[in-house]
Steps between C-alpha positions, in 0.01 A plus 500: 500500500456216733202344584402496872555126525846530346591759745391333774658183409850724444538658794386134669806365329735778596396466834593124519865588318548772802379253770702199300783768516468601850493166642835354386632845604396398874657152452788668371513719779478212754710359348789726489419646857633135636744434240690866458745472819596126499558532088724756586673239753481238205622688287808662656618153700442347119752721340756468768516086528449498084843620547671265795770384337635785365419680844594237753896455321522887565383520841681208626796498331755445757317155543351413190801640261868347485816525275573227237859385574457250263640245714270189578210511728485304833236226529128549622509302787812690621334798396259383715701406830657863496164626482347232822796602686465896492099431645424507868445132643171343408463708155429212205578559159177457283594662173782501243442753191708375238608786214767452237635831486829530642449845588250359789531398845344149603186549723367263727228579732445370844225495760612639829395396841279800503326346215571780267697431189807643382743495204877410533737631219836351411778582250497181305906522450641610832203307675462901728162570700378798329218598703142421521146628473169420649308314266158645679669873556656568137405772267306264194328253780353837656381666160376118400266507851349823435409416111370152616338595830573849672704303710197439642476123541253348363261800533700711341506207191134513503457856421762466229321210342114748538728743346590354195119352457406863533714571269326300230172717571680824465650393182181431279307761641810721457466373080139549525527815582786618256284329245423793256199563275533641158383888640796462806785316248461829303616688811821390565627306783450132415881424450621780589460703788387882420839702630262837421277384771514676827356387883318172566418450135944503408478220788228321393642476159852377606358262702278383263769465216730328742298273604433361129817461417590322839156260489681213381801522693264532816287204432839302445656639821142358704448185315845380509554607865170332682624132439739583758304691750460325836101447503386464125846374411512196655144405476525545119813270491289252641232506226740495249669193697167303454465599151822356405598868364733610816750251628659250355364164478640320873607756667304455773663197646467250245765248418787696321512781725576206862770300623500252723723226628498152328216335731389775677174578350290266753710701805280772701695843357731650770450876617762605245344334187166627584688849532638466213205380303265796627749775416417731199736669253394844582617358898841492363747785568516590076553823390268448193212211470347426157104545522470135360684314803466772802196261665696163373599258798841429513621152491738380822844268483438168670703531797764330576721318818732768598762575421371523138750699310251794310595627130692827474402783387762484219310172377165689514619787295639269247211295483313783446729609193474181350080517528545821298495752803810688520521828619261750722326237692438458897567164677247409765719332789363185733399592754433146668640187457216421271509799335617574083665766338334705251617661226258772352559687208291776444647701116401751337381263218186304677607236265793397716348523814588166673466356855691191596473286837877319576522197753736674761714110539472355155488821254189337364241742335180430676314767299533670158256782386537750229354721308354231207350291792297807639079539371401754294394772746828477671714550150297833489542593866875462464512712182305736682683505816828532299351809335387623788838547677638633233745238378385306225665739249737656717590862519224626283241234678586719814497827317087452381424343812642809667316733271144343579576505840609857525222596250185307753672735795449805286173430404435397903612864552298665173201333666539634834524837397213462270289388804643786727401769227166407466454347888222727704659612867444227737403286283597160290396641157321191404325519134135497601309223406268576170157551529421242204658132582677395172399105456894427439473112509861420326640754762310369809571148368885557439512643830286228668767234325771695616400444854440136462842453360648685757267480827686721739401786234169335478483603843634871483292576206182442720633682795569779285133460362339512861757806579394687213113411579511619832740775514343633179202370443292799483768692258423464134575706171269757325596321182 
């Protein structure tokens, strides 16, 4: 029998493990509440663009899709002219997409007087318009917008960058609450859910079980996505710019990334130059950036007396080739007389990612980064990234990033019928705050990091804290 001390200092202890308990179930809550409908948004768009170009060929394949006659293939810059001369007046070509597949159409983009964008495609043997699309309007760019922002703007990027913070919190609470004792291992339902089950508990226990088994993937998803969110994202590449551990070393302007004219350095820069010179690589009209060089200014071609004869297109793409980059590339066009083309390759492998900077008169490369010259954090972020989309290991890369995307939407639905089961009429079915306030220092201090790291969830979390205060301040637990 147990003394009255031990007693008292039992139930004191189960008491602290209930209000412990029911606290991270109110964070989890919070949590979820904002995170539920745009995961399901993440998680859908995800799947869809993991699979672009498998999708895109399909959808578009009167443009995208030609015979092999096996015959030779007309040049790029007459690819080119056929394309220039199917646009209205005024439209200028700023992209070429080079592929190696014969099976392909040549795509160049150009920027309309409108100031949208749109993409030319040309049989590369017969030299025959085969049709455009809107580089703003099509399918992919659409489902891209909604994953990255709601097609919101930059609101809309903002809630999807809180989102994946909030994220993180629902995760380790989400483990901390799975976490089973030896009495509740015995029971069942750790890694497995229990089928036998019936009501809230059967829901409870696949989302509980599902949400083990997709922890991992989750944190992945969030970690390797927020680097390119469009608050956080670029204020972190800046850190890791001044740590030496982003960018690569002169990339922001130093000598190897300019050119200027023999004698020129002591003459005031002209309007172009300065253009030039202030232009970033995530300004250029790229399909794909790499992380590392998106923020990197790019270098201008000293300009010269007109006429000045500018190198073709067919020297760029074989001065690419003999640089190493060969096939599935875009081709930044000049867009001034000062201006460079740039060849970005963005593979599957981060290892061969590779950005180059050509002189548009001389063929000169002003600028050569890869993936060797990049710092540390960068290597990883391209990894990630590469991951991420789905294409670092092809098909089955795409298949598992499906699968944890399609498995966070279930458990977005298995917790919101879990919370409409148990939610009173007219009300938000909150967990009530304990009676007892757990100490929970590693918790409060993890979460208190958290919101350093990331300040615009700094800021949430504490409006949620003042909401909960005065909305339900008076409302506590029994237990």
């Amino acid at each position: 029998m147990l003394a009255p001390n031990s007693t008292v200092a039992a139930a004191a202890s189960n008491a602290d493990v209930i209000a412990h308990r029911r606290t991270l179930w109110r964070w989890h809550f919070y949590a979820g509440l904002f995170v539920m409908p745009l995961l399901l948004v993440l998680a859908i768009t995800g799947t869809i663009y993991c699979f672009q170009p498998q999708i895109e060929p399909l959808l578009y394949r009167d443009r995208m899709v030609v015979a092999d006659t096996h015959g030779p293939q007309l040049s790029r810059d007459v690819l080119l002219a056929k394309a220039a001369a199917s646009e209205p007046r005024g439209a200028v070509p700023t992209l070429a997409q080079i592929e190696t597949d014969r099976t392909r159409s040549a795509e160049f983009v150009f920027r309309l007087p409108s100031g949208e964008s749109e993409s030319v495609y040309v049989n590369p043997y017969d030299g025959a318009v085969l049709g455009t699309l809107s580089v703003e309007h099509r399918l992919m760019k659409q489902v891209r917008n909604l994953h990255r922002g709601l097609m919101l703007g930059k609101t809309g990027e903002l809630l999807m960058e809180l989102a994946g913070c909030w994220t993180l919190v629902m995760i380790g609470t989400g483990i901390a609450l799975w976490w089973p004792d030896r009495e509740n291992a015995r029971k069942g339902g750790v890694w497995l859910p229990r089928l036998s089950l019936a009501g809230r508990a059967w829901w409870r226990d696949l989302h509980a079980v599902g949400g083990i088994w997709l922890a991992a993937g989750a944190l992945f998803f969030v970690l390797s996505g927020l680097p390119w969110s469009g608050s956080w994202g670029k204020e972190f590449k800046a850190l890791a710019t001044s740590a030496s551990l982003g960018y690569p070393k002169g990339a922001w302007g130093k000598a190897h990334v300019q050119s200027t004219a023999p004698g020129a350095a002591t003459k005031p820069a002209d309007e172009h130059a300065m253009h030039g010179m202030s232009m970033k690589m995530d300004d250029l009209p790229l399909k794909q950036t790499p992380w590392a060089v998106g923020a990197t200014t790019v270098p201008h071609s000293a300009e010269q007396p007109a006429p000045a004869a500018r190198v073709s297109l067919d020297d760029v793409v074989a001065l690419a080739a003999k640089q190493g980059v060969a096939d599935d590339y875009g081709i930044a066009l000049p867009d001034s007389p000062t201006g460079v083309y740039t060849v970005s390759y963005f593979p599957a492998d981060p290892r061969g990612e590779r950005t180059l900077h050509i002189d548009q008169y001389s063929g000169g490369v002003l600028s050569d980064i890869g993936y060797a010259s990049y710092g540390r954090v960068a290597q990883w972020i391209s990894y990630g990234t590469s991951l991420h989309m789905g294409r670092y290991f092809g098909l089955a890369n795409q298949i598992v990033c499906s699968a944890i995307s399609l498995g966070l939407a279930a458990l977005a639905v298995t917790g919101f019928v879990m919370w409409m089961k148990r939610r009173p009429a007219r009300a938000l079915g909150a967990p009530a705050r304990p009676v007892r306030r757990p100490p929970m220092r590693v918790w409060r201090g993890g979460l208190a990091l958290i919101g350093v790291i990331f300040p615009l969830m700094g800021a949430t979390m504490l409006a949620v804290w003042c909401f909960d205060r005065l909305a339900f301040g008076t409302k506590r637990a029994l237990a």
